[in-house]
C-alpha positions in Angstrom: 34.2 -52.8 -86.8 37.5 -50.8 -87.1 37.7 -48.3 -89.3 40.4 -46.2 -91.0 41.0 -42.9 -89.2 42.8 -40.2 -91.8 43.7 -36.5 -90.4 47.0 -34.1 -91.5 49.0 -36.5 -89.6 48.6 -39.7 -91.1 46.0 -42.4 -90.3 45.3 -44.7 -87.7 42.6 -47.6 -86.7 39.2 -46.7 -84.7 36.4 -48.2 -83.2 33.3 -47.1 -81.2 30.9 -49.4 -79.2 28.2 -47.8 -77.0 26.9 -49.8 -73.9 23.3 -48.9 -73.0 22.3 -47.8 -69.7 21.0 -50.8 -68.5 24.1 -52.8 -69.2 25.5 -54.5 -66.3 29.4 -54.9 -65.5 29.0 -57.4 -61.9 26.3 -55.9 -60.3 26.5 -52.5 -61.7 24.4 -51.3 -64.3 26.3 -48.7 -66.3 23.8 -46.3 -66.4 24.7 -45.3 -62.7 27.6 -43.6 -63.4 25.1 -40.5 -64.0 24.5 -40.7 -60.7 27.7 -40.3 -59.0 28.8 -38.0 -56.9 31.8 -36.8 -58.4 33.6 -34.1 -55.9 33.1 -37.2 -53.4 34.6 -39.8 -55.5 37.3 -37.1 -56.5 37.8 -36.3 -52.5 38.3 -40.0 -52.1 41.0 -40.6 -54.7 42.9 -37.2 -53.8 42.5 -35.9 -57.3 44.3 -32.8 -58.4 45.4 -31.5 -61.5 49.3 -31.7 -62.1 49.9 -27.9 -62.0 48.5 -27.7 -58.2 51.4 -30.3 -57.4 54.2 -28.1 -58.7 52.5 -25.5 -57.0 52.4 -26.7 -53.2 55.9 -28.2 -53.7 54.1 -31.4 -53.4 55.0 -34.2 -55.6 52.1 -36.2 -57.5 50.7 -39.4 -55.4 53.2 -42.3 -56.2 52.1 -44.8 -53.6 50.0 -46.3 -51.0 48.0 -43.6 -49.1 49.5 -40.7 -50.8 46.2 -39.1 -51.7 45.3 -38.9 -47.8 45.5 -35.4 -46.4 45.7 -33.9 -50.0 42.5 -34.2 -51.4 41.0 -31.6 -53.7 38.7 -31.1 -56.5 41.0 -29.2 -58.5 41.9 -26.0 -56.5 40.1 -23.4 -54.8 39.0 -21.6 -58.0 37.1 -24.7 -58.6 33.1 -24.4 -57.0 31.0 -26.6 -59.6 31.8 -30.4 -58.9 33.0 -32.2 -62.5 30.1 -33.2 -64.8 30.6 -36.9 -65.7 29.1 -36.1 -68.8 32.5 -34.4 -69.8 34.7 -37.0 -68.1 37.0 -39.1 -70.2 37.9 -42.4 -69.0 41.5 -44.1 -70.2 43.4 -46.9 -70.4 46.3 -47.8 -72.5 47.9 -50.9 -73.8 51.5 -50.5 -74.8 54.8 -52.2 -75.9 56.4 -52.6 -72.0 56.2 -51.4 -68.6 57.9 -48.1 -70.1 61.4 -46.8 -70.7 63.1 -46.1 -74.0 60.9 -47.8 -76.8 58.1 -48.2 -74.6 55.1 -46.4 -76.9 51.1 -47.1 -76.4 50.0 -49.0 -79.3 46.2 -49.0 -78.5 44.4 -46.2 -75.9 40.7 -46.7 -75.1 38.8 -43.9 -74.2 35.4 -44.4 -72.3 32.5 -41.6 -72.0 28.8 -40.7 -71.9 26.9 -39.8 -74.6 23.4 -40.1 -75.1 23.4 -41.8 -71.7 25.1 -44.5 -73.2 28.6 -45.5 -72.1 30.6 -45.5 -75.4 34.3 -47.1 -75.2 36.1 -45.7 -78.3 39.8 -47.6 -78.8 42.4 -45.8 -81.3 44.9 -48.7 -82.7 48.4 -48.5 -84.5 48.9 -51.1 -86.9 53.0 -49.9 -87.0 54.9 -47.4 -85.5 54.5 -44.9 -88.2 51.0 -44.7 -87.2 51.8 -43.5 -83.3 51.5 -39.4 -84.2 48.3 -39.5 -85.9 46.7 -41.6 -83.2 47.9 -39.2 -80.4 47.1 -36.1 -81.9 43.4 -38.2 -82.6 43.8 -38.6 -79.1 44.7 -35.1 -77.6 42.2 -33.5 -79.8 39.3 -35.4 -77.9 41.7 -35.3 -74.4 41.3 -31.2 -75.1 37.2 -31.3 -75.2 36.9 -33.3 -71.4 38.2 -31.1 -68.6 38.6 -34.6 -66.2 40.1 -37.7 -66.7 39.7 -40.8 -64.7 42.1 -44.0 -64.9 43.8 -46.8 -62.9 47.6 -46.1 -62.5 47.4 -43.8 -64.6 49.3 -41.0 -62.4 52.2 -43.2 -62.4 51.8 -45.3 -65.9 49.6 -43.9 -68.8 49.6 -40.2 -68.4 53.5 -40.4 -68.1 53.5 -42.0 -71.0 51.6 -40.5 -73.1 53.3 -37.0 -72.5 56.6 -38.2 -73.3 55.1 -40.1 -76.5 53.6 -36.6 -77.2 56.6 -34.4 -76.8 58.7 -36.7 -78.7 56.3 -37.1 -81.8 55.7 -32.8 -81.7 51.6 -33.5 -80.7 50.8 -30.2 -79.0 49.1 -31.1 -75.4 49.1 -30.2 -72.4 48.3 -32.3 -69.1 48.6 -29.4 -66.9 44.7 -27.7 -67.1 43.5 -31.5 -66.7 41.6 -32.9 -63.3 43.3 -36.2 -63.2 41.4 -38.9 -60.8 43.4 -41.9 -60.3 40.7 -44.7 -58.9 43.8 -46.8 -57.5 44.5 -43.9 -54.8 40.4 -44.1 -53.6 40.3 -48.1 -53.9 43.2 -48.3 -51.7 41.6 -45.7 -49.3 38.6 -47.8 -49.3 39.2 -51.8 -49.4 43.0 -52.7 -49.3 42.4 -53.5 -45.7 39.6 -56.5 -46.9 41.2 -57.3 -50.5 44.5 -59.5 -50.6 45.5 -56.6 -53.1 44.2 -53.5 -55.0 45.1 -54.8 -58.6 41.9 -54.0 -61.3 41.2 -57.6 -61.3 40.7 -58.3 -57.6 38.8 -55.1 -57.4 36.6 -56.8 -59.9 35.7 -60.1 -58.4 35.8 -58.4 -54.7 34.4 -54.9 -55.0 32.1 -55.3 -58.2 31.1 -58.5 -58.5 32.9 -59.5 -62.2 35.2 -62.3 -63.3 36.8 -61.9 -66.3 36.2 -64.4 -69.4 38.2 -65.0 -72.5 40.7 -61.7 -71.3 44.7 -61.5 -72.1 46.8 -61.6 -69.3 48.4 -58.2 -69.1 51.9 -59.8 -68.6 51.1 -61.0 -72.9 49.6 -57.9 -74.3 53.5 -56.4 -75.5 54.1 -60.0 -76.9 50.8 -60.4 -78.7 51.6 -56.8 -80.4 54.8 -57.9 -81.3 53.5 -61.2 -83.3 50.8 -58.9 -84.9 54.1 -56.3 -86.7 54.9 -60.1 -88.1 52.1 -61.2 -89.5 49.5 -58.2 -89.6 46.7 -60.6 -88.3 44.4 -58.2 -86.6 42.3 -61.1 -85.5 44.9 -61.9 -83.8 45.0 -59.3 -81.2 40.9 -59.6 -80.2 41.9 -60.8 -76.9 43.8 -57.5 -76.3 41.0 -55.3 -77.2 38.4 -56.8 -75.2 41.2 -56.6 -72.4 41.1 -52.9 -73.1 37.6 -52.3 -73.4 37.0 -54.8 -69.9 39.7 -51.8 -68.4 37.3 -49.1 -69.4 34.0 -50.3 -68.2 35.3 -51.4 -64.7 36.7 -47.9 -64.0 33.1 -46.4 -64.7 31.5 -49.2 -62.7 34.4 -48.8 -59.7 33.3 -45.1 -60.0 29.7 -46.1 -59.2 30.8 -48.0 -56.3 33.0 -45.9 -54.4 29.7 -43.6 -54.6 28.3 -46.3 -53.1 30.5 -46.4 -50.4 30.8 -43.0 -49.8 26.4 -43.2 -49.6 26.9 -45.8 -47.1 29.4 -44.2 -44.7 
């Protein structure tokens, strides 16, 4: 149930659901992502944090294969691998495929707590509401050192800086271990899948197909018709979208350990 979300800043929409251990997603139990190896995983997807780009002149992955021959865990001053227990899991849905006016109206987060995996969503209901959820947003961004996404290099994490800067939230990407699943999953299986897109990484790597979801191609549309008529019903398909983006990064986590076990 959503719930109203007041700070300093203004308010904004929230909702919590926590998955117990032993709740599949395909034919991964979600519970598993305890279990992963995360400097492997990490290795596998090239992850770094953006201040060890600028500071090898390198610039951040931005297409097939560029994680190869750059992997790290986050720098040499970095010996303990990252706890998944203080990994933070995003996805965003948002107004266009970015550019001016392009502003995330909804951002999931998924993590562990209590061994349960809990998917928390922040929504906007107008635009007026975008500060509050992103400083909702940073503050909890600030308590996990790691982040994991799809895309989210090139696509949320962009985003959500520039929608930070403009709206004055103070946050900073720079200190944050950023692994982008796209870079491993194209490492491990774009020589047996047609493509690396989410959803054929569901139905070939983890064993899901999708029911009752939004295309991703209707999500800014469906927003759009909601700032008409305020029907919050309306947009269920979208938030079940979101929450579906969540839970297969944890469970593609879980099976690029897999792989990795395997090799």
């Amino acid at each position: 149930m959503w719930q109203s979300s007041t700070s300093a800043h203004g308010v904004h929409l929230g909702r919590s659901v926590a998955h117990p251990p032993d709740s599949t997603h395909g034919k991964y139990a979600l519970g598993r992502v305890l279990e992963v190896d995360t400097a492997q995983v990490l290795r596998t997807c090239g992850a770094r944090r953006p201040r060890d780009y600028r500071r090898r002149g390198e610039a951040a992955p931005a297409g097939d294969g560029a994680a190869q021959g750059r992997e790290s865990t986050g720098g040499s001053g970095d010996s303990a691998p990252p706890d998944v227990r203080r990994m933070l899991f995003l996805d965003t849905e948002t107004t266009g495929l970015g550019g001016p006016g392009t502003y995330a109206f909804l951002v999931g987060l998924g993590f562990v707590e209590d061994d349960a995996f809990v998917v928390r969503q922040h929504f906007i209901r107008s635009p007026d509401e975008e500060a509050a959820m992103l400083h909702a947003v940073a503050e909890t961004l600030g308590e996990c050192p790691t982040i994991t996404t799809f895309n989210g290099v090139s696509f949320d994490v962009p985003l959500l800086r520039t929608r930070m800067r403009a709206l004055g939230v103070k946050f900073s990407f720079r200190d944050i271990l950023h692994c982008d699943l796209l870079y491993g999953a194209r490492r491990l299986w774009q020589r047996r899948l047609p493509n690396c897109r989410l959803q054929t990484l569901e139905e070939g790597v983890l064993g899901f197909k999708r029911q009752g979801d939004v295309p991703s191609g209707d999500v800014p549309g469906l927003y759009f018709d909601f700032l008409e008529t305020g029907d919050l019903d309306s947009l269920e398909g979208v938030f079940h979208h979101n929450v579906l983006d969540i839970i297969s990064l944890a469970a593609l986590m879980i099976a690029m350990h897999d792989e990795a076990a395997q090799a």
